[in-house]
C-alpha positions, 0 to 999 in steps of 0.5 A: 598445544596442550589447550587444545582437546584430545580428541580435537587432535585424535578424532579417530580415537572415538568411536562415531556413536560415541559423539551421534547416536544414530549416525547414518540417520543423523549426518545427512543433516549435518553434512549433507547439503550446503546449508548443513553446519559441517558441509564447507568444514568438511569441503576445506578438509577435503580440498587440503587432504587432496592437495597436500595431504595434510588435515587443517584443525578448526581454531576457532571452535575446538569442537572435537564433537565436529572433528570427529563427525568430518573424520568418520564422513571421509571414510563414508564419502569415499566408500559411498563413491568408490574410491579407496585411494582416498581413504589411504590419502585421508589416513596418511594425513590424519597420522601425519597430523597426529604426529605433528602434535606427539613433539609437544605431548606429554609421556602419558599422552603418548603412551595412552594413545599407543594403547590405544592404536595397539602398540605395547609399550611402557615408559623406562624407569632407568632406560638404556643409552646410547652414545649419538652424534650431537653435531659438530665444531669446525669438522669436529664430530660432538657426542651426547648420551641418549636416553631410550625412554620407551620400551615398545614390545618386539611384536608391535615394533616388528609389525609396525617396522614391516609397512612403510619404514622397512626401506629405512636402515635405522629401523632395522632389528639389528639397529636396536637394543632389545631385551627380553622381548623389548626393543627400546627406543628414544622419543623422536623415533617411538614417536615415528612409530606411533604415527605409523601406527595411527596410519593402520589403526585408521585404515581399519577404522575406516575399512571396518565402517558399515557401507553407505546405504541408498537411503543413507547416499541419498540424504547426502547426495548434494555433497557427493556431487559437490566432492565428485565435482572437485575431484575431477577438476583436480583430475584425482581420477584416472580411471580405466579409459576402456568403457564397455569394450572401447578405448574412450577419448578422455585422456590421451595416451593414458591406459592404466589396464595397459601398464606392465606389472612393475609399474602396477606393482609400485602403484600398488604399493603406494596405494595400500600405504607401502614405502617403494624403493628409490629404484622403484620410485625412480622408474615409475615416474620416468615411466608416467613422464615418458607416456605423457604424465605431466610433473603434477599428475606424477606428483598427484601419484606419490603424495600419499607416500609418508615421506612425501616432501613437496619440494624435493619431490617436485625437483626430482619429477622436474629432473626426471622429466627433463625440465632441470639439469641436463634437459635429457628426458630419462626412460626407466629401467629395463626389465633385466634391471627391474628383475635385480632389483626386485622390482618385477613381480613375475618370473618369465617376462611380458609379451611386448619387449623386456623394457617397460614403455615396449610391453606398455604399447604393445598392450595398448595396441591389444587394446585397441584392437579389442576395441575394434572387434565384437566381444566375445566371452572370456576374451582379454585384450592382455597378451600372454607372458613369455 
């Protein structure tokens, strides 16, 4: 991989004027339509970003000139369409594919794109070790030293380690050697934390880009029709199904407003990049099973999630959902349970019952009926806490 460029592997790395000059006057050209150069590239990206949260790289051309125009347009598109998740599923896939290129990058390269995405780190000239296990013979535990190469500053480990890796022991403080303010870790988890990095640095990238105009929308109009058209035959959106008051018939059963904090709280967490529990993860596809979900949709909603594996992920959702193993649908936790394991986000509990599908349906009924009546100012169909 060594042939291939740098920013061909790390688009976010430039800036967008760094490659057009102009570039809200001059993208329309390049992505707007179907006869624009980059409008298909742009769609294939899309299409593997959404379905399998992951970002192709063109091998024919190696032109970091077009990688770096496609990678700004995400962010554009999903500003100009109003659809934040896509830009979380777009950074996800854009550090995971950094991070398949940092196993094979040189310690410069690494090192300079850490600076570069605002981790202080320094290469170790006579590095701790560790004693690791290696493997093993016939039940026989084998042992090697390890070297701990990189000296990443506690400030940046303590902020990288505090997102999506927390729930990951390994990752923990008290797990690491640290000296005068500088935690040292080997390549293989320095590398993890640099794709974690990748992850915020792209998301700021992104949120920090200037909102699409009218004229701007307008020039690219026929792509955002074409994305918007893909993503509803993917059923990407679940969108509020109450419009104006009334509970429209699109989806059947499904009413995101209606969910109960705990499960609001995990999709939360999943969309702003987090890393939820086991427990978490466990109740809510029970709960999205239980209301209806098929095993695709559930997997649609963890797919963003940086350990996302496809086929555990698949085997797990088919389990819950009755499909594998014993064939028994299983519920999700009660709320008592959801409160020991810090899963709930209130103190008192919901009107509608102390188990998540109970306070889901009594909010459907409220909703219902606020549907059936006139609307009045400052009314809401949510009932009150207890």
């Amino acid at each position: 991989m060594s042939g291939i460029p740098l920013y061909c592997k790390y688009p976010f790395l430039l800036r967008l004027e760094d490659v057009i000059p102009n570039p809200y006057a001059v993208l329309p050209v390049l992505i707007g339509t179907p006869d624009a150069p980059l409008f298909e590239k742009l769609l294939s990206y899309l299409k593997l970003i959404v379905e399998k949260t992951s970002v192709p790289l063109d091998r024919s051309t190696y032109n970091s000139d077009h990688e770096v125009i496609v990678f700004y347009s995400f962010g554009l598109i999903s500003k100009a369409i109003k659809e934040p998740q896509l830009l979380t599923r777009s950074a996800v896939a854009y550090s995971k594919r950094a991070g398949s290129f940092f196993k094979t990058e040189s310690d410069e390269v690494l090192i300079d794109v850490a600076r570069r995405t605002g981790i202080e780190v320094s290469k170790s000239v006579q590095p701790p070790r560790v004693l690791r296990v290696a493997g093993g013979v016939k039940g026989k535990k084998q042992f090697e030293w390890e070297s701990l190469s990189y000296g990443v500053s506690l400030t940046s480990f303590t902020r990288l380690v505090a997102g999506r890796l927390e729930q990951d022991s390994s990752y923990n403080l008290s797990s690491q050697i640290v000296h005068e303010g500088v935690v040292y870790v080997d390549r293989k988890r320095f590398t993890r934390l640099l794709e974690e990095a990748c992850f915020h640095y792209i998301l700021k990238t992104y949120e920090g880009l200037q909102p699409p105009s009218v004229d701007f929308q307008s020039g690219i109009q026929p792509l955002i029709t074409e994305v918007e058209r893909y993503l509803e035959s993917v059923r990407w959106w679940r969108r509020s199904f109450v419009k104006e008051g009334r509970v429209g018939e699109e989806v059947s059963g499904v009413v995101e407003e209606a969910f109960p904090p705990c499960i609001k709280k995990t999709i939360s967490s999943i969309k702003s990049g987090g890393n939820p529990s086991h427990e978490e993860r466990f109740n809510l596809a029970a709960f999205l099973v239980n209301i209806g979900y098929s095993v695709e949709d559930v997997l649609a909603v963890f797919r963003t999630t940086a350990d996302f594996d496809e086929k555990i992920a698949r085997y797990q959702v088919e389990h819950i959902a009755g499909l594998r193993g014993s064939r028994r649908r299983y519920a999700p936790y009660g709320c008592d349970r959801l409160k020991s394991i810090g899963a709930c986000p209130i103190q008192n509990y919901c009107a509608g019952g102390r188990h998540p599908l109970s306070v889901y349906k009594h909010n459907l009924k409220l909703f219902k009926q606020s549907a059936d009546e006139p609307e009045t100012e400052n009314a809401s169909p949510m009932g009150n806490i207890q």
